[in-house]
LUMGU-412647 format. One record per residue (C-alpha): chain; x, y, z. Coordinates in Angstrom, 2 decimals. Each point is the difference from the previous one (the first is absolute). Last residue first. Layout:
<rs>
[A [X Y Z]]
...
</rs>
This chain:
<rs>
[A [-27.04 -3.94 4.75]]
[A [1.75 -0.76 3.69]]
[A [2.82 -2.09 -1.33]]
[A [1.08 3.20 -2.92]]
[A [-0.91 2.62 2.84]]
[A [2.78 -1.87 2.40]]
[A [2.29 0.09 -2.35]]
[A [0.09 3.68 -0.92]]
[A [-0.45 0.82 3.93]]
[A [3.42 -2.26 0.54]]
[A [2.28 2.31 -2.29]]
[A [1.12 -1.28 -3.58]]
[A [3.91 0.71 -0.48]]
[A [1.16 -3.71 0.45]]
[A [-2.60 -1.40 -2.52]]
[A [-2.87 -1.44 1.04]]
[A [-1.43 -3.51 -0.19]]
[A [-3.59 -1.35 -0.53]]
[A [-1.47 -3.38 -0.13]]
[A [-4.04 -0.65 -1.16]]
[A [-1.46 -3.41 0.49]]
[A [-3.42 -0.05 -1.82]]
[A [0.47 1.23 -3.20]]
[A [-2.41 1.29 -2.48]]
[A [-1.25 2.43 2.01]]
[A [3.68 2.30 -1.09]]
[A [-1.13 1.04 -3.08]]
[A [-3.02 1.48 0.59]]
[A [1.47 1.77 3.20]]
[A [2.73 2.06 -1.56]]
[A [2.12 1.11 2.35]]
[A [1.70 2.97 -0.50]]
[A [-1.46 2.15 2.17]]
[A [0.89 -2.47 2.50]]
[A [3.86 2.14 -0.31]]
[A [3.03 -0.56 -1.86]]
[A [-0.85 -3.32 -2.46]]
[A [1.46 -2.90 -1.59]]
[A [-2.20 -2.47 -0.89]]
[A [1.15 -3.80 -0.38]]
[A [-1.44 -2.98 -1.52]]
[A [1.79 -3.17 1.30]]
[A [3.92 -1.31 -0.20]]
[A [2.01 1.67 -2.04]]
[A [-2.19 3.42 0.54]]
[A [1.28 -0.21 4.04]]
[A [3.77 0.30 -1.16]]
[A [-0.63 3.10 -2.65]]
[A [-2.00 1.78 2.58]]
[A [2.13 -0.26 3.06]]
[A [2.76 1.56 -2.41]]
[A [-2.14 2.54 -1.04]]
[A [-0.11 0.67 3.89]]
[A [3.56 -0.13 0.18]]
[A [0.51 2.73 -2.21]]
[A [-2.65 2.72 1.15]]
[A [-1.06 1.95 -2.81]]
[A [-3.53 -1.02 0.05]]
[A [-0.11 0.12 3.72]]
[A [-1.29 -2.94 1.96]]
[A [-2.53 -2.80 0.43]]
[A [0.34 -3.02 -2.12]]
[A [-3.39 -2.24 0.42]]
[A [0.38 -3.71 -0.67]]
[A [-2.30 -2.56 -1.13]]
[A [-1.01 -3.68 0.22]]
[A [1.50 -0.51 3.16]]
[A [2.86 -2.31 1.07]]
[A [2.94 0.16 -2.10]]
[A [-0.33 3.81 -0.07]]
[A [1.03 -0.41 3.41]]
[A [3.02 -1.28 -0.20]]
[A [1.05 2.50 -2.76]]
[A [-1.06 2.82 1.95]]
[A [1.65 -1.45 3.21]]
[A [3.39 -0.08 -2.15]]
[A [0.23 3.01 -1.14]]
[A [-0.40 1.70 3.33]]
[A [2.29 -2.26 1.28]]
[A [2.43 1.05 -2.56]]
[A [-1.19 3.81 0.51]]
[A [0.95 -0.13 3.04]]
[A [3.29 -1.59 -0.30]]
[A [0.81 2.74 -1.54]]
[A [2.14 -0.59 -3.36]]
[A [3.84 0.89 0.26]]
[A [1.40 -3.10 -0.83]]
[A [3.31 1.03 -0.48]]
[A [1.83 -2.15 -2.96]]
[A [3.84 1.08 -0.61]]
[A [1.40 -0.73 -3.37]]
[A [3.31 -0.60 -1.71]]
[A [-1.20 -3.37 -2.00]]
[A [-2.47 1.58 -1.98]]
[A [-2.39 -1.81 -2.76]]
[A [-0.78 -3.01 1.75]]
[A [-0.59 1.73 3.44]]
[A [-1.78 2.61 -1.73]]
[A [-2.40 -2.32 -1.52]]
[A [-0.88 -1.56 3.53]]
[A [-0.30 3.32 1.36]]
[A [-2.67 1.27 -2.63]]
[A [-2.29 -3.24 0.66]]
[A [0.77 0.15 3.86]]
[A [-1.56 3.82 -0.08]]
[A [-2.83 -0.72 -2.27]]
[A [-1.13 -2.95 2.75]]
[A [0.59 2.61 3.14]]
[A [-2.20 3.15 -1.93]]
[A [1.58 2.75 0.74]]
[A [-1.41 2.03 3.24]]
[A [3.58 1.13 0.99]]
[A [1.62 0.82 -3.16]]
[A [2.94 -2.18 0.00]]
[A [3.98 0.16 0.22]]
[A [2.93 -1.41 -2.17]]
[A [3.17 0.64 0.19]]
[A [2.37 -0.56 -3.56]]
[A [3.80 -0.33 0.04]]
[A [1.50 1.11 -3.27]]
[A [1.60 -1.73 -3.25]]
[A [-3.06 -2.47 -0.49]]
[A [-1.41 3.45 -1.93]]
[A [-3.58 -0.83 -0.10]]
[A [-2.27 -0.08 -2.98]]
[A [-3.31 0.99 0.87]]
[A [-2.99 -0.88 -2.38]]
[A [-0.66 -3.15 1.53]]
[A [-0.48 1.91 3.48]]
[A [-2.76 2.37 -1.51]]
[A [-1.88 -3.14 -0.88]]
[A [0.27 -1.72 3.60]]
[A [-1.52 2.94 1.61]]
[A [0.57 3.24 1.48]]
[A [3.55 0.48 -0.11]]
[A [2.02 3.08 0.95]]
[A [3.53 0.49 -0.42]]
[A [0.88 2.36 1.98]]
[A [2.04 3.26 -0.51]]
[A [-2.03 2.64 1.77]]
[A [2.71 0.70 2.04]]
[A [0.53 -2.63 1.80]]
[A [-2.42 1.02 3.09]]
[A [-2.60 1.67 -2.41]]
[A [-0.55 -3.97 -2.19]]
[A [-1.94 -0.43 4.04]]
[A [-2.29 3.00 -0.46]]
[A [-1.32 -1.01 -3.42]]
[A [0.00 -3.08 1.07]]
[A [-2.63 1.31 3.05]]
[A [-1.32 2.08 -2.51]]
[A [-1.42 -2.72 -2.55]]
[A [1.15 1.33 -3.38]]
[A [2.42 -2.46 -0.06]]
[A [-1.89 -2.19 0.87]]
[A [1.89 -3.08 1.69]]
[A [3.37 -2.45 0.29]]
[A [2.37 2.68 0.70]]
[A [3.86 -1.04 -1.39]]
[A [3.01 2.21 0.96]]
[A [3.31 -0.18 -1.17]]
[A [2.22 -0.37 2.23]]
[A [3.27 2.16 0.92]]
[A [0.58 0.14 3.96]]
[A [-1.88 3.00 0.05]]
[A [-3.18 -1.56 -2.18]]
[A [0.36 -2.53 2.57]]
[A [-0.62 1.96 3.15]]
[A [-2.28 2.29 -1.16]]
[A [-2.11 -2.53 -1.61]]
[A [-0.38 -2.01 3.58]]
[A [-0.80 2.82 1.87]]
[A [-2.62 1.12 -2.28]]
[A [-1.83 -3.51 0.04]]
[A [0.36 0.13 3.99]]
[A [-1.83 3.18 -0.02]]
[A [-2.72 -1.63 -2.39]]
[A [-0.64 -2.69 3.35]]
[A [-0.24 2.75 1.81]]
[A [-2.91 2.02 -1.54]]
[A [0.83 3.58 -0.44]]
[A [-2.11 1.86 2.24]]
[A [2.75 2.64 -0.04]]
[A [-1.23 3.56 1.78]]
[A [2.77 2.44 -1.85]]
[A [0.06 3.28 1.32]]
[A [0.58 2.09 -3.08]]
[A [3.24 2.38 -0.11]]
[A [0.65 0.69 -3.26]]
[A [3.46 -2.00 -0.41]]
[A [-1.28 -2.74 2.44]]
[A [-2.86 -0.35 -2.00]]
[A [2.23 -0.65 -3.41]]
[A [2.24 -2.58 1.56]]
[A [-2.54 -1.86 1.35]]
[A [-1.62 0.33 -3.44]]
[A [2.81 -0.71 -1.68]]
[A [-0.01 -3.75 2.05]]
[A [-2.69 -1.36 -1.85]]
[A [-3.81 -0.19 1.14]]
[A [-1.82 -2.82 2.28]]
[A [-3.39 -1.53 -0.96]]
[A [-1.27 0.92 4.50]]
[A [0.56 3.22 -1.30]]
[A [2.56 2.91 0.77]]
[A [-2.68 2.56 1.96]]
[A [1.21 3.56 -0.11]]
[A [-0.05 2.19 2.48]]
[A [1.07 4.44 -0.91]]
[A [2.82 1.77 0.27]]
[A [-0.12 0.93 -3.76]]
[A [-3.39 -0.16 -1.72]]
[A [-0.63 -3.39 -1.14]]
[A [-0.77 0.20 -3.57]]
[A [3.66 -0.62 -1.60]]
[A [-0.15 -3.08 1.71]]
[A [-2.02 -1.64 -2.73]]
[A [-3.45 -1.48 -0.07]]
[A [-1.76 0.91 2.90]]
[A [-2.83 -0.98 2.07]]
[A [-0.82 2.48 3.01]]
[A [-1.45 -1.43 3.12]]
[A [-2.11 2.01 2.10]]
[A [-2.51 -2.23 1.59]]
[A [-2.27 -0.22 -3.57]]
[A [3.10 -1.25 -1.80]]
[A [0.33 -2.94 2.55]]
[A [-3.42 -1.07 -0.69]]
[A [0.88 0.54 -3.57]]
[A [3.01 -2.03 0.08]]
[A [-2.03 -3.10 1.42]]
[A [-2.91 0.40 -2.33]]
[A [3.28 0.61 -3.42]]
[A [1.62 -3.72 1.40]]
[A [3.62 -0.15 -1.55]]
[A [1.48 1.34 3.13]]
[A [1.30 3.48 1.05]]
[A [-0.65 1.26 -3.28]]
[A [3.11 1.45 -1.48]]
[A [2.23 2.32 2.14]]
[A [-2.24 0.95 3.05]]
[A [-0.15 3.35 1.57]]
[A [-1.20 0.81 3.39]]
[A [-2.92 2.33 0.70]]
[A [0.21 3.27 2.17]]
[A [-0.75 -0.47 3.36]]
[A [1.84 -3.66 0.52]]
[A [-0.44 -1.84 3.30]]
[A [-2.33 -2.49 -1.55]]
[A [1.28 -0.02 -3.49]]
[A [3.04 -1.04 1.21]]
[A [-2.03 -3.07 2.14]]
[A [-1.70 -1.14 -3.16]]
[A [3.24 -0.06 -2.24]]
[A [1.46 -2.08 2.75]]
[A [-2.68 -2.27 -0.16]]
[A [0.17 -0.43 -3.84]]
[A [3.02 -0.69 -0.35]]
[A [-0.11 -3.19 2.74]]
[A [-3.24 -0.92 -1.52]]
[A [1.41 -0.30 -3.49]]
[A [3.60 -1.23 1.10]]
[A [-1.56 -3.41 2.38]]
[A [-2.89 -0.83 -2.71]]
[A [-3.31 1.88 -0.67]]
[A [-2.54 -2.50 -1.44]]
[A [-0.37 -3.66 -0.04]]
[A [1.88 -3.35 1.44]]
[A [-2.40 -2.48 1.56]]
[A [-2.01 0.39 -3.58]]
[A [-3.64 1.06 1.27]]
[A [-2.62 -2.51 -0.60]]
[A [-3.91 0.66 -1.13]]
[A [-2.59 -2.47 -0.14]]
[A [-2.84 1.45 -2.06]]
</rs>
């Protein structure tokens, strides 16, 4: 088997920036840290983490007062700021920078009046954490079908902002009709440029092998996304570790490409090439 590595793959700029500081806490800590949602949507990375003292949480409520908490890499709205400071948690923010901008850019315009438009998940917790700096207020929009059941009110002044690993083709579709159907709006294209190369190597190279291999958390957004560009173009498998693999199926090709989502450590990848 020939196998090729996409030039872009695994942990981007905000993963491995979060998830070096979380390292280092953890390495002058004595008595865990805590960790507000999984630190990143990859459970072999978390529980490597887990196993050095950090504690995964799901609401503030469980992080005994005076205590660290990790803000992750996803981002979180501005209550819980609020709320930490009012309990006294050390805050350790990993939140990625580029989401930081998002924030800062909803703030400002929801104060000077504008209705807010996320293009993402809504249940995705970095929009989840970006619809918290306008007071949960957002108009959220997945997909081209949600939009057509929107009706706007061409009375008010619209911004618009991005989930950060959306998908750069859906994003220009949804723009594009929101350009026709508002004329009082404000486009931010808020995606990472990360993930756009990162989307774009996949699809490049899916052009020249006969399959692709996925690697990355099941939950992890812009790793589905990785899978639903490669699948247009050859046989993809999306998987989180070589356990995974599924040999049977994959002698039948002869040129093998794999790509990595922006949450999948090196050590996954390199076990994937190596089997």
């Amino acid at each position: 088997m020939n196998v090729k590595i996409a030039k872009e793959a695994g942990f981007c700029f905000g993963v491995k920036r979060a998830m070096k500081m979380a390292w280092d806490e953890l390495e002058k800590s004595n008595d865990g840290i805590y960790a507000l949602g999984p630190l990143i949507h990859n459970k072999q990375a978390v529980e490597r983490y887990e196993e050095k003292g950090l504690k995964t949480i799901n609401d503030i409520d469980d992080v005994p007062l005076n205590k660290n908490m990790i803000i992750r890499s996803h981002g979180v709205s501005e209550s819980v700021y609020n709320e930490s400071k009012d309990r006294g948690i050390n805050i350790i923010d990993t939140t990625c920078p580029f989401v930081t901008k998002i924030h800062k850019i909803v703030k400002k315009y929801y104060k000077k009046g504008y209705n807010i438009i996320v293009i993402g998940d809504k249940n995705h917790p970095e929009v989840i954490g970006i619809n918290g700096w306008c007071e949960n207020s957002a108009i959220v929009i997945k997909n081209l079908e949600e939009l057509n059941k929107i009706t706007f009110d061409k009375t008010k002044q619209y911004c618009v902002v991005a989930q950060t690993t959306i998908n750069l083709d859906l994003y220009k579709q949804i723009i594009d009709v929101l350009s026709k159907e508002i004329e009082g709006v404000l486009f931010n294209n808020t995606i990472c440029s990360a993930t756009k190369v990162r989307q774009e190597a996949a699809k490049e190279l899916s052009k020249e092998v006969d399959c692709m291999i996925v690697i990355g958390g099941k939950h992890s957004s812009n790793t589905q996304k990785l899978v639903n560009i490669c699948k247009e173009v050859v046989p993809t498998f999306a998987i989180e570790t070589k356990e995974d693999l599924n040999y049977e199926l994959l002698k039948e090709f002869k040129d093998i490409g794999i790509t990595a989502g922006a949450s999948t450590p090196n050590w996954i990848i390199e076990d994937v090439v190596s089997f």
